[in-house]
Structures are given as structure tokens and as C-alpha cells.
N, C-alpha and C positions, 0 to 999 in steps of 0.2 A: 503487601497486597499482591494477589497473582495478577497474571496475564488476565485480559478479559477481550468478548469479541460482543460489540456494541455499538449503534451507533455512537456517534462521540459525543454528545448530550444526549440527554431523554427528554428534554424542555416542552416537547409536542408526542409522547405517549402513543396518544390515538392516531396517529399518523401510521404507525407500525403494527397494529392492529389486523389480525387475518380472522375472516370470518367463517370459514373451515378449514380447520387444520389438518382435516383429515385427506385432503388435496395437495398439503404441502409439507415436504420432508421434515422440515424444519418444524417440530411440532411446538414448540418453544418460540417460534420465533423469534429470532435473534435476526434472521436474515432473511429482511423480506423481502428482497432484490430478487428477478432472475437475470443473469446475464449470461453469456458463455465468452465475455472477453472483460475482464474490471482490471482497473490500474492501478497500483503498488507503487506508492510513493515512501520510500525506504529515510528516514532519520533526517528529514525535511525539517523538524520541530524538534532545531538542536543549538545548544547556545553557542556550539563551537570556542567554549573556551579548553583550550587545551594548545599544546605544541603542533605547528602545524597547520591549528585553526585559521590566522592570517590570510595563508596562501589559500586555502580552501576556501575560505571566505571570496576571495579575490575571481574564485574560477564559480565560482554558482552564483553570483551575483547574477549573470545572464542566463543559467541554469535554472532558476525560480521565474525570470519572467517569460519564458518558455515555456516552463510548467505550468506555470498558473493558465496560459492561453489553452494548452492543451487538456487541462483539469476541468477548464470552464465547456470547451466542444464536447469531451466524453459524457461532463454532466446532463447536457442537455439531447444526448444521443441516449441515455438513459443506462449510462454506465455508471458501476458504483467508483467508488476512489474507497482505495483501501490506505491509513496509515500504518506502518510498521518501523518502529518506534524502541528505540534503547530507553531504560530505566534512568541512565544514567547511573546504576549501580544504589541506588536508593531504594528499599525494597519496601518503602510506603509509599512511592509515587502512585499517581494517577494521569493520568491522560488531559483531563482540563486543566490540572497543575502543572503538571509540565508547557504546556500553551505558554498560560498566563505567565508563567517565569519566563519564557525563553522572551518574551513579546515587554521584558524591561527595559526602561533607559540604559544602562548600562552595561547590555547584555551585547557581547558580538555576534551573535546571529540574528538578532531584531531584524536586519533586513530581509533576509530569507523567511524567516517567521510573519511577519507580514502579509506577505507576497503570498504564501501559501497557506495558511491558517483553514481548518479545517470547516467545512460546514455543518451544519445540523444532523443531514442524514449521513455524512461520510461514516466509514466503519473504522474501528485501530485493533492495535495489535501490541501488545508492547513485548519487546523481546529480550531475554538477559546475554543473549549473545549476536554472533553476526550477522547469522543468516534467522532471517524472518518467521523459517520454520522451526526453528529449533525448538523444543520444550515451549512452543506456544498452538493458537489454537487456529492459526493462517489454514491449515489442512481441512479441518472441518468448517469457518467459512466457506472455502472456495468450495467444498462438497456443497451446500445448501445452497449456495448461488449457482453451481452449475458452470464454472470458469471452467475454460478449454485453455485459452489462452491470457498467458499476464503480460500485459505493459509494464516494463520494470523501469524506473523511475528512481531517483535521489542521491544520497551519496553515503559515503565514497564510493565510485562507481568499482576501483579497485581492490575494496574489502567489502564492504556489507553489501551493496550490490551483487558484487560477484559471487558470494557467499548464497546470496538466495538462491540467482541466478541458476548453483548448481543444483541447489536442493530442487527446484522449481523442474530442473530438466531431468533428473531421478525422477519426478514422479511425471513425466511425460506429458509436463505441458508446454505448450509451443509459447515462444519468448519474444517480445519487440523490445527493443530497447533503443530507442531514439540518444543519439549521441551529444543533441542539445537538453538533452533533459537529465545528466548524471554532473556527477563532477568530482572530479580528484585533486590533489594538492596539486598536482603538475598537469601542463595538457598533455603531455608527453604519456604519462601514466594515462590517462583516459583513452589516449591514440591505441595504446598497448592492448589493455584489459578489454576493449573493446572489440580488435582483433581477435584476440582471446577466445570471446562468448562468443563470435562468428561461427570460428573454427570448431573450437571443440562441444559447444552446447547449443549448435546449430539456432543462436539467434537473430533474426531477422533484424539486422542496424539500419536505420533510416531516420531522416529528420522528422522530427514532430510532425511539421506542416503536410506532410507527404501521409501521415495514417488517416485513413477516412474511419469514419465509424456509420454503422447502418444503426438505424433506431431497434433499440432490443423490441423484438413485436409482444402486445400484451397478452398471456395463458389465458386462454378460455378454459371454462368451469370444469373444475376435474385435470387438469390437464397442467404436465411442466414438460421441461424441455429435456431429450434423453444425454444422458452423462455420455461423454466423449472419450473419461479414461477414467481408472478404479484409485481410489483416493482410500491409504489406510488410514485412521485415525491414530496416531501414534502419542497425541498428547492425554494425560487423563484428568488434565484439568478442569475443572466446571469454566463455564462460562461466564463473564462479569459482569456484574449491572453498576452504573453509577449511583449515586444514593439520590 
């Protein structure tokens, strides 16, 4: 199965629904959000069974109930929450299966899965490498929603995080990255990598509780909001629908 960019169920159809599309870029509709800031929540909806996992486990545990507080303000300021999501190298994965698995008894990331589980209208991503963008369709998303700036979110703040992070500041969008909202196997590595994105990809580090959000204001008829920076499409994959 490819990448696909959708909300992460289609249970309510008519909900996404544009009544001229000739007003809105997105002639297909896939993204009927406008925003010019959504939040990127990076491999959140992960079973962490692997070498490593333990101690990761150990550092997002406060990681996710951070997230979730600030997942839940963005929603209601009327920011989307984007997921971007590993395969886990199974190339018939889906998006609500990978959920429903990670969300088992005896799964070590249940706690995190929980805590952050995706809503109705959230959007995902699923990507077969580290950074977000890669060979997926994150690019043209953020084109049809109009994102200027991304909230970078999840873990490892020192691989797939930083990995977007760079892609993200290539294509000149400005960066928050709240240092209670990543995590890495070590705090010591999150101290680092965090420095890091400061320095070299100029992004804005601050606690969750510190980002305010202004209500996205509603497009009058005719009318969206103008682009802040030029967005190549470099992926040529179609876009995914759930069945």
C-alpha cells in the first residue's frame, strides 16, 4: 500500500465536503483545513518494540501527556494535527491498523498510543524512512493547507524528528519544537539535538504551555489565504483513500 494523505478515517464523508471547488486549491479535496501553522506529530503511533524501546519508552511517557494537552488547545484554536508515521517496513500497512495494533495488551507503546490516538479529522502520513518528507506526500498537504510554520512533535527527537526538521527548514518553513513534546532514548540526547535545531535550523525551542495559538479566521467566499513560501511537489504519488 502507498503513502496516502487523508483524514485518518472517512467515518463522516460529508464532513469534508467543499461546495466550490473552484475557490479552493485543493480540487480533490483531501485538505479541507486552512491553516498557515498545523502540528506534526512524528511516529507517536509506535509499538516501540525494538532495542532501545525500554528507555524511550521511559522518556515519552511525559512526552505524550504534554502532547495530548497541546494536541487538544491546537484542535480547538482550529489547527489540524498532522500524523507522520513509519510503515514499520510492512508495505500493506495502513494507518487504522497500525493504531489498532500498537493500542494491544501486549504491545510496549500502548501507553503512548493511548494518550495520543488520532481523531476523526486528523490527517497522516505514513513514511518509509526518517524524515516525514521523504518519498511521501507531507509537501503537497502543507501546500493545500497553507502551513507557514510546523510544530514539530514526537520521537526520536534525535533521528526522525531531526530528520524532518531539516527537510522542513529546506523548504523554508519556520519551526517550533517544544522540548516537552519530543523524546529520545537519553535526556541527555534530547538536551543535544535540541541545541542543534536552535542553532543550525533556526528553530524556535519553548515549552508547550508557552505557544499560544490565534483561532485560524474563517475564508470568505472566494477567497484563501496567500502562500508564505513556494512548495515543490517532489512526491508523484497519488493520494490515499481508506476503503
Amino acid at each position: 500500500m502507498h503513502a496516502g494523505i487523508v483524514p485518518w478515517t472517512d467515518r463522516e464523508p460529508k464532513t469534508y465536503m467543499r461546495t466550490n471547488r473552484n475557490h479552493h486549491p485543493d480540487r480533490l479535496n483531501h485538505a479541507p483545513d486552512k491553516s498557515d501553522t498545523a502540528l506534526l506529530l512524528i511516529d507517536v503511533i509506535n509499538d516501540l518494540e525494538f532495542d532501545g524501546g525500554e528507555k524511550l519508552l521511559t522518556q515519552a511517557l511525559p512526552m505524550a501527556a504534554a502532547l495530548s494537552e497541546l494536541k487538544a488547545r491546537a484542535k480547538r484554536a482550529g489547527i489540524p494535527a498532522i500524523y507522520a508515521n513509519d510503515n514499520f517496513g510492512r508495505w500493506r500497512s495502513d494507518f487504522p491498523r497500525l493504531v489498532q495494533y500498537c493500542l494491544g495488551e501486549k504491545i510496549r507503546g500502548k501507553p503512548i498510543v493511548a494518550q495520543l490516538a488520532p481523531d476523526p479529522d486528523d490527517y497522516f502520513v505514513l513514511k518509509p524512512k526518517h524524515s516525514a518528507f521523504y518519498q511521501t506526500n507531507l509537501d503537497i498537504l502543507l501546500n493545500y493547507l497553507g502551513v507557514s510554520t510546523l510544530i514539530l512533535t514526537g520521537m526520536a527527537a534525535d533521528i526522525c524528528v531531526l530528520f524532518t526538521a531539516n527537510d522542513a527548514y529546506m523548504r523554508d518553513l519556520q519551526l517550533i519544537v517544544p522540548p516537552d513534546c519530543v523524546a529520545s532514548e537519553r535526556a541527555e540526547q534530547n538536551r543535544l539535538v535540541l541545541k542543534l535545531m536552535q542553532r543550525v535550523l533556526k528553530a524556535e525551542i519553548k515549552p508547550s504551555r508557552k505557544i499560544q495559538f490565534n483561532s485560524q479566521p474563517k475564508l470568505g467566499k472566494g477567497a484563501h489565504p496567500p502562500r508564505k513560501r513556494a512548495i515543490r511537489e517532489e512526491s508523484g504519488q497519488r493520494l490515499g483513500k481508506l476503503p
